[in-house]
N, C-alpha and C positions, 0 to 999 in steps of 0.2 A: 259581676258584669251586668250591666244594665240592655235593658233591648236598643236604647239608643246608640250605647256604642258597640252593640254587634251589628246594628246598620252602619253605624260609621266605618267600620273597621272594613265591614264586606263591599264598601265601595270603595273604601283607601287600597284595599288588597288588589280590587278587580283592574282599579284603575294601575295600579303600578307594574300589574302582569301587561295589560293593553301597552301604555305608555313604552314600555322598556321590550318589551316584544316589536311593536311600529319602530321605533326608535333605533335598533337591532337591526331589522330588516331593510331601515331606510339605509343605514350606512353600508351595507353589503352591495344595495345597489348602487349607489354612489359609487364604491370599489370596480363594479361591473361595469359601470357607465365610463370609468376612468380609462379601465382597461383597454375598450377602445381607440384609443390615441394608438400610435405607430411604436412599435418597441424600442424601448433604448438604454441599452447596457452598461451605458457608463453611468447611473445613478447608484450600482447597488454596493459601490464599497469604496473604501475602506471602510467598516461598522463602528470600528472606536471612534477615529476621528467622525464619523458622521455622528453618534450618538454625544458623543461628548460635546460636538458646537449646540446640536438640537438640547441640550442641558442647558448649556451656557446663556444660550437667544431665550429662551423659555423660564427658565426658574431667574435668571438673569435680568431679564427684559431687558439686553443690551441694544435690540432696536428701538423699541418703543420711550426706554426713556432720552433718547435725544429731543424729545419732543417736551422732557422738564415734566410737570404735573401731569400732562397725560398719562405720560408713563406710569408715571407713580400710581396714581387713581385708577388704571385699569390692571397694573400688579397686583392690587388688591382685590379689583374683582375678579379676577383669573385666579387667586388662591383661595378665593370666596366658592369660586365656582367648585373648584374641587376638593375642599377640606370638609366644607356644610354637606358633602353627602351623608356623612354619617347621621346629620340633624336629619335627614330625610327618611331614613331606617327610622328614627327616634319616629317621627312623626307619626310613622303607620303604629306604630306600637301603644303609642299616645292615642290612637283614633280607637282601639280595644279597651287601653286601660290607661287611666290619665296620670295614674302615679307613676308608668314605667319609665327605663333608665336605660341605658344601654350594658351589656355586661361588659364585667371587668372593669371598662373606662370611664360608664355612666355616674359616678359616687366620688372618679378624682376631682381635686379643685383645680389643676392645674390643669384638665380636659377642660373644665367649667370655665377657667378665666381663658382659653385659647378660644373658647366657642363664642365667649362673650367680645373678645377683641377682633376676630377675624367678622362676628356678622356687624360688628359697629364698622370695622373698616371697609365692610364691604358695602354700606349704606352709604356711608361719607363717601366713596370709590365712585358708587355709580352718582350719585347724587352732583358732584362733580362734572361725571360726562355729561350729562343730561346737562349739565348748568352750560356748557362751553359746545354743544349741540343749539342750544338757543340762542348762544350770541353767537354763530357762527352761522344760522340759518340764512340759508339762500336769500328770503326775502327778506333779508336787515344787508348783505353783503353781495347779493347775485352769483357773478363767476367769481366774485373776489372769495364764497365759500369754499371749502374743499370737500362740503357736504352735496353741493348741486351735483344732483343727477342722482343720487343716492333713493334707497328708498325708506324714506322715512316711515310709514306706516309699521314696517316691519324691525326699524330699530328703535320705536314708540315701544309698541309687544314686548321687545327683548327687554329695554329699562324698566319696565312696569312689573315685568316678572322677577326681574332679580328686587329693584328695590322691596317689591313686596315681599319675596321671600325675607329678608333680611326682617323685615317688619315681623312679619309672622314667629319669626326665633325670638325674638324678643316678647312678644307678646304670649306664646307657650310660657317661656321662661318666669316670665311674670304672673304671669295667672297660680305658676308653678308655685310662688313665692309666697301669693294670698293663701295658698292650702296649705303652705309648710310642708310642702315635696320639694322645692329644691333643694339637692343636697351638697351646696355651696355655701361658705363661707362668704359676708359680705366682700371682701375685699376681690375674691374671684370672680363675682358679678354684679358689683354694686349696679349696672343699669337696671338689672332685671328684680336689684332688690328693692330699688326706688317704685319700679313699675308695680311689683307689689305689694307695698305700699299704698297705692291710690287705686289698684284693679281690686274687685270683688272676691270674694275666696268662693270660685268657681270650679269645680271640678269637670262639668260640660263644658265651659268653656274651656278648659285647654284640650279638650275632644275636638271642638268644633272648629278652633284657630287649627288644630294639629289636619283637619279634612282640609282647610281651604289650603293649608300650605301641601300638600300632596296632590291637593284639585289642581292649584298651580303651576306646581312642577309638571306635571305630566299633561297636562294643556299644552304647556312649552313641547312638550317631547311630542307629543303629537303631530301639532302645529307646524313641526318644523321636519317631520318623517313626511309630511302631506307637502313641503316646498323643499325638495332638496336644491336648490338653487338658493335657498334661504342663505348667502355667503355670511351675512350678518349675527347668525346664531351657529351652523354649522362649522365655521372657522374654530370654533373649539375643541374641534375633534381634529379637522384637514391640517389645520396646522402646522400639529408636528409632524405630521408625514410630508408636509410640501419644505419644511424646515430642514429636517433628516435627507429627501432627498437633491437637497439643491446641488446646484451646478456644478460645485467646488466642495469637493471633501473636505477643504480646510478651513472650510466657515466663511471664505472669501464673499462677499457679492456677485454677481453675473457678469461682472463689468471687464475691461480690458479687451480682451480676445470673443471674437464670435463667436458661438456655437457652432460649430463646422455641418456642410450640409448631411443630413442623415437619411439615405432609404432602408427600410427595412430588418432598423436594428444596427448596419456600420454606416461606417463614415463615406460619402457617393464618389465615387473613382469614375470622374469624366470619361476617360479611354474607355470603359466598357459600360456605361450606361446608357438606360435605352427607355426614354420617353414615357413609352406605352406598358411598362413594369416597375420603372425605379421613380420614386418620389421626389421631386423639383420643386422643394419650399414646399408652403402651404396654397394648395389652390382649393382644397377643402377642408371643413374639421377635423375627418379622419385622418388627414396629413398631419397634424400636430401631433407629436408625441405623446403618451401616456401621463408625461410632467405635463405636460403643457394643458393639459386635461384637469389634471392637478389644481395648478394652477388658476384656472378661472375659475376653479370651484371655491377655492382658496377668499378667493376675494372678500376681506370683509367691509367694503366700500366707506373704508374710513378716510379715504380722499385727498391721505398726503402726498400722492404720486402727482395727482391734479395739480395739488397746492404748489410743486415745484413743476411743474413742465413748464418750460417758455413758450411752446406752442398754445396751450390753455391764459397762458397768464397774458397773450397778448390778441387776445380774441378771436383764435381763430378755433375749428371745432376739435379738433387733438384731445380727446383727456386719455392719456393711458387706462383711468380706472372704467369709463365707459367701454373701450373698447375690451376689456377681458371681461365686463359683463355683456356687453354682446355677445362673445363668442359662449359666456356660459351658456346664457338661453339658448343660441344657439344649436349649443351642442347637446345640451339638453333633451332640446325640444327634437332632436334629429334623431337622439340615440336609439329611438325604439326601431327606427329604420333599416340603423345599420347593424344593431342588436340581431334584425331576423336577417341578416348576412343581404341587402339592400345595397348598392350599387350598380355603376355600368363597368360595363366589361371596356376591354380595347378598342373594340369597334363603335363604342357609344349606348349600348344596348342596355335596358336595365338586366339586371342580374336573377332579377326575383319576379316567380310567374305572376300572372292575373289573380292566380287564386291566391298564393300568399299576401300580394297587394291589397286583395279586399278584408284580409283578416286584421289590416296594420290601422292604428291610427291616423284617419284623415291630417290632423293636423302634423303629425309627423312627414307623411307626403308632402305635405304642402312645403314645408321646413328644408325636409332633403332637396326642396326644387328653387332652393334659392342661394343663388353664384356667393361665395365667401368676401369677395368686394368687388362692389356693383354700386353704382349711382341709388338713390331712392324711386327713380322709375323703373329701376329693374327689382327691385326689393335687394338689394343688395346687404351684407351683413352688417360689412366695414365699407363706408363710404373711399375713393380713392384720392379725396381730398386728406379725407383722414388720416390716411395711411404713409401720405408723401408730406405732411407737414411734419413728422418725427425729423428730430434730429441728431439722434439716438445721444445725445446727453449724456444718458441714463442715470439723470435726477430723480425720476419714477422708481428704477430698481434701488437707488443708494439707499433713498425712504420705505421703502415696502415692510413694512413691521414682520410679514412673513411670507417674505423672500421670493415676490414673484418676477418673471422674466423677462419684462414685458418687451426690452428693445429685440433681443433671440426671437421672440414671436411675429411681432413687426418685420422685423426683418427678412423673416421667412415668406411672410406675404410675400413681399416686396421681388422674392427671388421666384416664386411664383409667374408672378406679373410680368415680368422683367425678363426670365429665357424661357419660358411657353406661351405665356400670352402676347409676349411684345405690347404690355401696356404699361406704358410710363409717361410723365411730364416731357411735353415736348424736348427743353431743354436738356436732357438727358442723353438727347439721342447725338449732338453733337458734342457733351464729354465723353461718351461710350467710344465714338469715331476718334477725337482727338487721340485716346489713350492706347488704343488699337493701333494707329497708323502712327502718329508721333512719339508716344510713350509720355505723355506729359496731360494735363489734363488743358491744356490755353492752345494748344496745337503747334507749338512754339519748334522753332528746329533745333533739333538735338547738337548737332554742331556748336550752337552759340550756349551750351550750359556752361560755359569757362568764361562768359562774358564778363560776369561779375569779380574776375578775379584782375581782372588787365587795368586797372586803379591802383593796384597795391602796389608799394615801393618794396616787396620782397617776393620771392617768387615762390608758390603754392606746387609741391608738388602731386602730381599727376601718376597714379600709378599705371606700371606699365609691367603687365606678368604680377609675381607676387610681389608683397610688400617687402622693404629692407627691413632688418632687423632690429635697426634701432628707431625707428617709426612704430608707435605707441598706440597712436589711434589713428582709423582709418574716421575721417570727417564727412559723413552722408549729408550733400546738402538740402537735396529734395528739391520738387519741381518749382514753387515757391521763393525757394533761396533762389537758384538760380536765373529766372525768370522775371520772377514779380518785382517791378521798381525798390518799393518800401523793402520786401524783404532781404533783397541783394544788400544793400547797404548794411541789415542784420549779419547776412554772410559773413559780409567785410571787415565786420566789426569782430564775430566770433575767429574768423582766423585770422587778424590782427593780436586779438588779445590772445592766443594760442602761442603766435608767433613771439610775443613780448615775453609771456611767460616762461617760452624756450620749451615747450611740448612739441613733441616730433609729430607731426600730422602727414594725410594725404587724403585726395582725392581721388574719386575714379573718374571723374571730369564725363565723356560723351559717352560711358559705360551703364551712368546710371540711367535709371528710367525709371519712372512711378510706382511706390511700393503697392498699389492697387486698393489702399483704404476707399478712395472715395468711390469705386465701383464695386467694391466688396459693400457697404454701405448704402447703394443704390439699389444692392439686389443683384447684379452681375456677378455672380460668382465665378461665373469661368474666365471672365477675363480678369478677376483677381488674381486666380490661378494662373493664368498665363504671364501675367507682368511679377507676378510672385518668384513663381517657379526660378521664370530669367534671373529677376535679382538676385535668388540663394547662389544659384550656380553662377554669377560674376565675384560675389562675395567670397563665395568658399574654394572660389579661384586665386582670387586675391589675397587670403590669408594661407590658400596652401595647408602645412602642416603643423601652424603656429599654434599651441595651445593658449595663449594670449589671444582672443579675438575682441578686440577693444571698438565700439563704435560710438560716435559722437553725432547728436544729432539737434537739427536744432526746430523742426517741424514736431507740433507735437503728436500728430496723425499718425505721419513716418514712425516717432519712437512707439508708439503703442502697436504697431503695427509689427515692429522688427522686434519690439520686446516680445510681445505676446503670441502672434500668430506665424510667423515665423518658422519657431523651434519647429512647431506640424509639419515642417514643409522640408525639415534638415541645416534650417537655417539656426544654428543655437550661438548666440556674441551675446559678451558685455556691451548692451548696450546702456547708455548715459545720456540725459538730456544735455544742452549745452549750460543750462542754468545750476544743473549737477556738479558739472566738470570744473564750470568758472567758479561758482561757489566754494570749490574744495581748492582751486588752484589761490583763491584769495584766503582761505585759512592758512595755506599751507604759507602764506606771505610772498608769493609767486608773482600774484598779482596786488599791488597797492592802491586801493582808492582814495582818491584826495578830497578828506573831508569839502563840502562845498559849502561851509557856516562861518560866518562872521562872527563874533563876539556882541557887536549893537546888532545887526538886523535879524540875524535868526537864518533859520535856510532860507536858500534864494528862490527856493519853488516849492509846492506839494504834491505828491503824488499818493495815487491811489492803485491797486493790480486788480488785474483783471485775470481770476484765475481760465486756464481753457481747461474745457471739460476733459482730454482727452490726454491732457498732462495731471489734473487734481483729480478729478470725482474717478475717472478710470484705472488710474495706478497713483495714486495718492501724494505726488510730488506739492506739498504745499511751503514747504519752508526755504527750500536755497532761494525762490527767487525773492522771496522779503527778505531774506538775509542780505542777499545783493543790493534790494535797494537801500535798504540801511544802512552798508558799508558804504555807501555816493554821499550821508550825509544827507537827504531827501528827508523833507519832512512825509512821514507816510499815513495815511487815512487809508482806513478800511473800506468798504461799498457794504451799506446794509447784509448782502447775501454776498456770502464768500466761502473760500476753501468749500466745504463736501456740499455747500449749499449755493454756492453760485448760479448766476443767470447766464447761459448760454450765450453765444454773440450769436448765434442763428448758422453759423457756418458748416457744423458737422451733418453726418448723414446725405452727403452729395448736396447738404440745402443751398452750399456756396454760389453753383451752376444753376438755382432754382429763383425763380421772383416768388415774393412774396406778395400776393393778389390779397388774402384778405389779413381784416385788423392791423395793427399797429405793426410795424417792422420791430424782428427779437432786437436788431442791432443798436437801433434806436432807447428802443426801453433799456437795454444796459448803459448808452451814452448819459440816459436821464438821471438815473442813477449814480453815476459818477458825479455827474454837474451836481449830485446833489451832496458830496462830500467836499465840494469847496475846491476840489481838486483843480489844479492845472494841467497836469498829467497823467495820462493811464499809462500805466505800463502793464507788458504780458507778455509770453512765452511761445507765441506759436502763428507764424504767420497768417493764416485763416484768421486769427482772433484780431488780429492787426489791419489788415483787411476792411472788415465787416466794422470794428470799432473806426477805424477813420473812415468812410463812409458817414457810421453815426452823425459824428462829432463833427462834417460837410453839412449834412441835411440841418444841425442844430444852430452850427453858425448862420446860416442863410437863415434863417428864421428867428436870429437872435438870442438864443437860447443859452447859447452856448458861448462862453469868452472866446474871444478870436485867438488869444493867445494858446488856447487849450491843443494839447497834440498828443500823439498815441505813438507810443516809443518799446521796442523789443530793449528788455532788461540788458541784454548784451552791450545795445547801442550807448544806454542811461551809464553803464558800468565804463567803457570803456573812455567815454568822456569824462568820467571820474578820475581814470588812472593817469589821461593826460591832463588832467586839470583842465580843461576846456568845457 
């Protein structure tokens, strides 16, 4: 052993004790810092099924590869990441004595060709991102990147350290090859046999490459124990515990059903909550959950949540991934605050004396004293433009490579804002009224919800007590159907084709009243609760003692609402969207559609669908309604972004009742987007989407844009003109 590699060796040793010791320490507080968030108990089981998705998503890359070569390219560096540790042991060992090997596995060839194909694929892995970081940079694409806002400086570091590590294995390897210490066969490493080949038969140098590749590594480990906010490198650790603990034990997404409000660990029981003790949303960091903590540490600001928001894509300031790095730093920067037990009491007072104050970090006071969303003259965290341009989508959560929350988060603000602050968008304040005093969200009177039925040449029954027996599905029209022009005519059309098929239906006619989505989605939570509650107990009046609870709906807001949120409330039915029902009644040959194609002209129109988020990306419904339109014989084109990637019409999240003041209208950018598949016709599933899309397709005609002939049609309507040949 040489004096050179006893220096090598005693700085490779020192450095990998420091390194993994910071490193150690940084993620405990990380853990500590998480802790902080508000407790909450539905994360910690089932273990199988949580472990077993956390497999799946991970060794899988069942999120990441939706995204095609991404995936791929970063599968490899994630098993780059954790296979090459063993070459890191090798290295120190190499920094003592340049011939060493590892035991036992050091001498297989079949260790030799795994080391050799995992760090080539982990070159070509990152070499890759780095290539699609450049053409996707901000200043070749602006907001069209899903990289702006990102911080590049720190995912420069992260590439430069793996690429070079990868470099480094090859280059030991080969130097290895010039001395005649590799103990592989060419074929188990022919790169590293080529490299020795043309490298010098160096014995220092495979000391020297073996110091800079442990100088390296623990640089990284350092560097990123020194920025625990680092989401960009830290993500390989958080991960799988933000993976393991997500929302749904059974691998689901966050999507469909709310997060229900939580203080202090259960779920918030209006009747006995009290302000000034029990948690209302997020009005502060420390109001978000432990997950939710998680969560924005999670972030590794890869920018596909950006890439799909309609809010971002049509210029306005929304990016989901900005906002969970706000709140990291955020919460970050506050945690030392509430770490030495920092808050106000009931009466407003801080918690913690003068003396503890002067012991804390300045800048952490500073941090604690700024409102969680605030305008930029208040220093606010999250702007309240930001925060009311969501349309909870939840485009952001479908993409999230690992699984964060974002519309539950948002939302929470919102509930916040909404019953302690009393701050929201003006126009809020008269659906909140309407929905209160009329039960409808248009103010519309309850008496005239049968309006839509007095056209029909058969008569719609109306329940009255429970339902008869031989009535099969109770028909929820929603405020919408009965109310809004366009959608009545959908009404008419879904219990026509009911009627034709010979399904025993009814309604509750002046019984119903607004299932509470779009004030549960404002942030109103109690008066979802209020218009909730009412509707389980008319329903579970209506159906009595039937184990059969069949519901048909044709709002797609209403179904995800009765499907998902519901059951919490005691409300548990089959429910079925209407495009479900008609779908299965036209397999069943129930209902007949009369091809509409000629032999010489082809179909007589084309149509394109417009999936709505709240029937596709949130409970997955993507095929009856092209099935439908297929059976009409409709020539059909797809829209660039569809099913789990579609573009939002801008309607959900209360945004219906909201103007849009800045950038481009969402409803517009989807109408573009159709005009741009040649289409004559959109069709879709949910009146909000019908709505907001005929609008579009107003604004595009007056301006030329758009064929005059072009119209926006509920699949029912398309279908039912089908069956009558008309």
């Amino acid at each position: 052993m040489s004096a050179l590699s006893v220096v090598f060796g005693l700085i490779a040793s020192a450095l990998i004790i420091v390194g993994f010791t910071m490193l150690v320490r940084a993620g405990l507080k990380i853990a500590a810092t998480v802790k902080l968030g508000q407790p909450d108990p539905t994360r910690n089981g089932p273990r199988g099924p949580r472990l077993k998705n956390m497999a799946v998503e991970i060794l899988g890359h069942t999120r990441m590869l939706k995204w095609g070569i991404v995936g791929v390219a970063h599968w490899f560096v994630m098993v780059g990441f954790g296979a090459l540790v063993l070459t890191l042991v090798e290295a120190v060992g190499e920094t003592w004595y340049p011939e060493f090997e590892l035991p036992l596995i050091g001498h297989w060839s079949l260790w030799g060709l795994f080391v050799e194909l995992i760090a080539l694929t982990t070159i070509l892995g990152i070499s890759t991102l780095i290539f699609i970081r450049q053409k996707n940079h901000p200043r070749k694409a602006d907001r069209k990147s899903r990289f702006a806002g990102s911080n590049f400086a720190q995912a420069y570091f992260v590439e430069f350290i793996i690429g070079s590590i990868g470099v480094c294995i090859f280059l030991i390897r080969g130097f290895k090859a010039a001395t005649g210490n590799l103990p592989y066969p060419t074929w188990a490493a022919p790169i590293s046999h080529g490299l020795g080949n043309i490298l010098p038969a160096s014995l220092t140098a495979i000391s020297v490459v073996a110091l800079i590749k442990v100088v390296l590594s623990m640089v990284w480990a350092i560097v990123i124990a020194q920025n625990l906010t680092m989401g960009v490198a830290w993500h390989r650790f958080t991960a799988f515990f933000n993976i393991y603990f997500k929302r749904e034990a059974d691998g689901s997404v966050a999507l469909g059903k709310l997060k229900p409000m939580m203080s202090n660990g259960a779920v918030l029981d209006f009747e006995k909550a009290d302000p000034e003790v029990d948690v209302f949303g997020a009005g502060k960091i420390e109001d978000f959950s432990w997950k939710g903590w998680l969560d924005f540490s999670t972030c590794t600001e890869c920018g596909r949540c950006q890439s799909q928001c309609p809010a971002w894509n049509t210029a306005k300031p929304l990016s989901p991934k900005l906002v969970m790095l706000a709140l990291r730093d955020h919460a970050f920067a506050k945690a030392p605050y509430l770490a030495a037990g920092g808050g106000l009491d009931a009466a407003g007072n801080e918690k913690l004396s003068d003396a503890e104050i002067a012991h804390l970090d300045p800048l952490a006071m500073l941090e604690a004293g700024r409102p969680l969303v605030g305008t930029a003259e208040m220093n606010g965290v999250i702007d309240p433009g930001v925060l009311w341009d969501c349309t909870t989508c939840g485009a952001c959560v479908e993409q999230c490579p690992v699984d964060i929350e974002h519309v539950d988060h948002i939302v929470d603000m919102r509930r916040y804002q909404v019953m302690i602050e009393s701050e929201f968008p003006s126009e809020l304040a008269g659906l909140f009224k309407n929905l209160e005093n009329k039960g409808n969200p248009w103010g519309q009177n309850g008496r005239d919800r049968m309006a839509w039925a007095k056209d029909l040449d058969f008569e719609v029954p109306v329940i009255s007590g429970e339902l008869d027996e031989e009535t099969e599905y109770l028909f929820w029209v929603g405020c919408a159907g009965a109310f809004e022009d366009k959608a009545k005519k959908t009404t008419q059309a879904i219990a026509e084709l009911l009627h034709i098929a010979g399904v025993k239906f009814a309604v509750l006619g002046t019984e119903e009243t607004c299932t509470g989505d779009p004030a549960r989605r404002a942030g109103n939570e109690f008066l979802f609760q209020m218009l909730a509650q009412q509707n389980v107990e008319v329903l579970n009046a209506a159906f009595g003692e039937r184990t059969s609870r069949k519901v048909v709906v044709s709002c797609a807001h209403c179904f995800n609402t009765m499907l998902n949120e519901y059951p919490d409330l005691g409300g548990r039915y089959e429910v079925v969207h209407h495009t479900q029902l008609l779908n299965k009644l036209v397999r069943e040959k129930k209902l007949t559609a009369v091809k509409r194609v000629t032999p010489e002209s082809g179909p007589l129109s084309s149509t394109t669908y417009h999936d709505p988020c709240y029937l596709g990306r949130h409970n997955k419904v993507y095929e009856p309604p092209r099935d439908l339109i297929q059976a009409t014989g409709m020539e059909f084109t797809e829209m660039p972004r569809n099913q789990n990637r579609s573009l939002c019409c801008g309607a959900g999240g209360a945004r219906m009742w909201m103007e849009e003041k800045i950038g481009k209208r969402i409803n517009v950018e989807r109408v573009d987007e159709a005009i741009g598949t040649g289409a004559q016709q959109i069709a879709t599933g949910c009146p909000f989407c019908s709505v907001m899309l005929t609008d579009g397709v107003t604004a595009r005609k007056s301006d030329g844009t758009a064929p005059q002939e072009m119209e926006v049609m509920d699949v029912a309507r398309m279908l039912l003109a089908s069956v009558k040949g008309s």
